[in-house]
C-alpha positions in Angstrom: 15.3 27.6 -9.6 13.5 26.9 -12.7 9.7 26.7 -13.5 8.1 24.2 -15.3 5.0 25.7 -15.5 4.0 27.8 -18.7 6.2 26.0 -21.0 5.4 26.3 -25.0 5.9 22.7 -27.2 9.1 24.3 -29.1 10.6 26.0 -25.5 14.0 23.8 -24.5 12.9 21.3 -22.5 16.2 20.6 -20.9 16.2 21.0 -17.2 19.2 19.3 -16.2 18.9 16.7 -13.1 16.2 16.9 -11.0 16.4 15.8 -7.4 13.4 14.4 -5.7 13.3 14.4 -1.8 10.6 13.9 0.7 9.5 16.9 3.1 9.6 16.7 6.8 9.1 12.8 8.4 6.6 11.7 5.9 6.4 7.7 6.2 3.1 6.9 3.9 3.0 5.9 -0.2 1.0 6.7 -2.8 1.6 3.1 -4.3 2.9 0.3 -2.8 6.7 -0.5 -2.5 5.9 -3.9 -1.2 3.7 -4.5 -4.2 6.3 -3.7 -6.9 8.2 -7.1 -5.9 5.4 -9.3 -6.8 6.4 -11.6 -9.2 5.8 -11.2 -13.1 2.6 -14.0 -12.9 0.6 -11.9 -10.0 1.5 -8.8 -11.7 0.0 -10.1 -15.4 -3.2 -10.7 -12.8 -2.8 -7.3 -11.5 -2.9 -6.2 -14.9 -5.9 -8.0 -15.8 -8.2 -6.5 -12.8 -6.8 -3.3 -13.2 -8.2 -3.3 -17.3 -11.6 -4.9 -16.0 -12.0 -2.0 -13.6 -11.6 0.3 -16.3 -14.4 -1.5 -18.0 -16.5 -1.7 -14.7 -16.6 -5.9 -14.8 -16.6 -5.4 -10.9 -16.7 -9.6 -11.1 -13.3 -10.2 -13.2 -11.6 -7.3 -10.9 -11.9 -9.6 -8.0 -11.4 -13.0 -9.7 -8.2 -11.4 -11.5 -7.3 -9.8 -7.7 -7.6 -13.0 -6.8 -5.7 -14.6 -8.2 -2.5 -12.1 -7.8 -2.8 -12.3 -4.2 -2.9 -16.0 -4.1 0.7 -16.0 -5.9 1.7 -13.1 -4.0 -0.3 -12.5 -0.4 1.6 -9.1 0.2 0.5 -7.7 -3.0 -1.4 -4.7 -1.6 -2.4 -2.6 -4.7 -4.1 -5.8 -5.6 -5.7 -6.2 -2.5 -6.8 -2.8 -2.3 -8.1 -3.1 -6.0 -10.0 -5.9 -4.9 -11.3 -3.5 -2.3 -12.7 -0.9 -4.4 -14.3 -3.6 -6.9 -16.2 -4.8 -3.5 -17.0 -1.5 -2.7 -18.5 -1.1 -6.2 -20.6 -3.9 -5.5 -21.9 -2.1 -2.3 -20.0 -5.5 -0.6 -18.7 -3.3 2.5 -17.9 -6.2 5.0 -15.6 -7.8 2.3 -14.4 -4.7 0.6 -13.6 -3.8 4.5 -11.4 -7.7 4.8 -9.5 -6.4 1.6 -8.6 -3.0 2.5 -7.1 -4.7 5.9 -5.6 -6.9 4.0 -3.8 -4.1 1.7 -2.8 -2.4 5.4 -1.2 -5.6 6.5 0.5 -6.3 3.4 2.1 -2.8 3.4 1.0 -0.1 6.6 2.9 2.7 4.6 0.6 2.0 1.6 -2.0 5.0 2.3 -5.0 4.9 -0.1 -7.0 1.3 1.6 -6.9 3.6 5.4 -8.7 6.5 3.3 -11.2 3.3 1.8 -11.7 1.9 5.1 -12.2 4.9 6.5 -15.0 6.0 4.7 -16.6 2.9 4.8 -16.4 3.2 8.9 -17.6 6.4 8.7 -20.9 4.9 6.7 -21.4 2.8 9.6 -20.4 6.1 11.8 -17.8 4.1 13.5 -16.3 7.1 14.3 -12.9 6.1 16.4 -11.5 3.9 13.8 -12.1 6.7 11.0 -10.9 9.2 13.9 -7.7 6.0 13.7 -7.4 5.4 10.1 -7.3 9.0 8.9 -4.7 9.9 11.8 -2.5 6.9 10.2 -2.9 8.6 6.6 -2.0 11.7 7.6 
């Protein structure tokens, strides 16, 4: 066993091979599988929204989002980024149609359940929070 935490800058950083493996039946992703085969021009669009989103331009994140899932409809981070940019625009019903979207593009993809969630629970639809949570988990 060897710790990496506590390490010094000048310590050896030379850990040998580390092995990464999933704990108990785990199904769910932090990022999307599906969405890592979209095709180079969706994923310069992906890009694009992603850098707009760090500026706040809620407006270019969706034409941008746009415009990947039009080249590539199963391109769920770009649906889900879409989303969020919606739900920055307090544009629930839509952001809502997006984060579906992500779901059916990839169900394993986890973060648009926790999005639509809370958006259901702003309208205290509580059995498909109760639904989407359980399907995070």
């Amino acid at each position: 066993m060897i710790s990496l935490t506590g390490r010094h800058q000048m310590d050896n950083s030379e850990v040998g091979t580390l092995v990464l493996k999933k704990f108990g039946q785990v199904e769910g992703n932090s990022i999307s599988v599906i969405s890592l085969k979209a095709p180079d021009n969706a994923k310069k669009e992906y890009s694009k929204a992603r850098e707009a989103m760090q500026k706040k331009k809620y407006d270019d994140v969706e034409k941008h989002a746009a415009k990947a899932v039009e080249i590539y409809p199963n391109y769920a981070s770009a649906w889900q980024l879409r989303g969020e940019a919606q739900e920055q625009r307090q544009l629930n019903d839509e952001a809502s149609k997006s984060f579906e979207a992500a779901i059916n593009a990839d169900d394993k993809y986890v973060s648009p359940y926790l999005h639509l969630a809370q958006i259901m629970g702003s309208k205290q639809d509580w059995k498909d929070v109760i639904r989407l949570t359980a399907k995070a988990i």
